[in-house]
C-alpha positions, 0 to 999 in steps of 0.5 A: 558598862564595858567602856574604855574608860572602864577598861583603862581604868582596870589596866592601871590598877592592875599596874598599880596594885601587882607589884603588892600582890605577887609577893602575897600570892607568891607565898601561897603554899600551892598544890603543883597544878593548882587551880586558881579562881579569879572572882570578878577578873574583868578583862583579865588583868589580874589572871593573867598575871596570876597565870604568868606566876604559877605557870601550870596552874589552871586559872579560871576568870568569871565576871558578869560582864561579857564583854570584858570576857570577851576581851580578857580571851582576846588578850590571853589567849595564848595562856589558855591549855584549850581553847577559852569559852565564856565563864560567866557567872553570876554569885549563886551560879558558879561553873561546875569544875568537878574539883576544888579551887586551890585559891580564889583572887578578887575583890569578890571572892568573899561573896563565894561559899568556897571555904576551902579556898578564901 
């Protein structure tokens, strides 16, 4: 399912839908240090722009496929405060943060129950 086809595919409609979204993003009435949930981020396309928008946000990219994860840490790595570790997750099994998500991105975000975020 991680081919490069699939991941060709994901790097062009991130290029092809940011210059929409940030804007959208970009109005957000965010905390100062939010933390932002990418639901679905694949190999981080979206994230790391979302990371580049809000530089002291804490943004954290799950899907279920591990090697787009994998390739996601590669990539962005120098946007990681820590050093990355797998986030994968599937809909009833989100990670455990101890705090609330300030905003939730993705196509899958409204499969979550984060009412507070979406």
């Amino acid at each position: 399912m991680a081919d490069e086809s699939m991941v060709r595919n994901l790097a062009a409609q991130a290029l092809a839908i940011w210059p929409q979204e940030a804007p959208l993003y970009a109005r957000y009435a965010l905390p100062r240090s939010p933390r932002i949930l990418d639901a679905g981020c694949g190999t981080g396309e979206i994230a790391s722009r979302l990371a580049g928008l809000f530089p002291k946000a804490l943004v954290l990219g799950i899907d279920i496929i591990d090697e787009h994860l994998a390739l996601a840490r590669s990539r962005y790595e120098r946007l990681a405060p820590a050093p990355p570790s797998s986030a994968r997750a599937y809909r009833s099994s989100l990670p455990a943060t101890g705090r609330s998500i300030s905003r939730c991105a993705g196509t899958c975000c409204n499969r979550f129950r984060i009412p507070a975020a979406c």
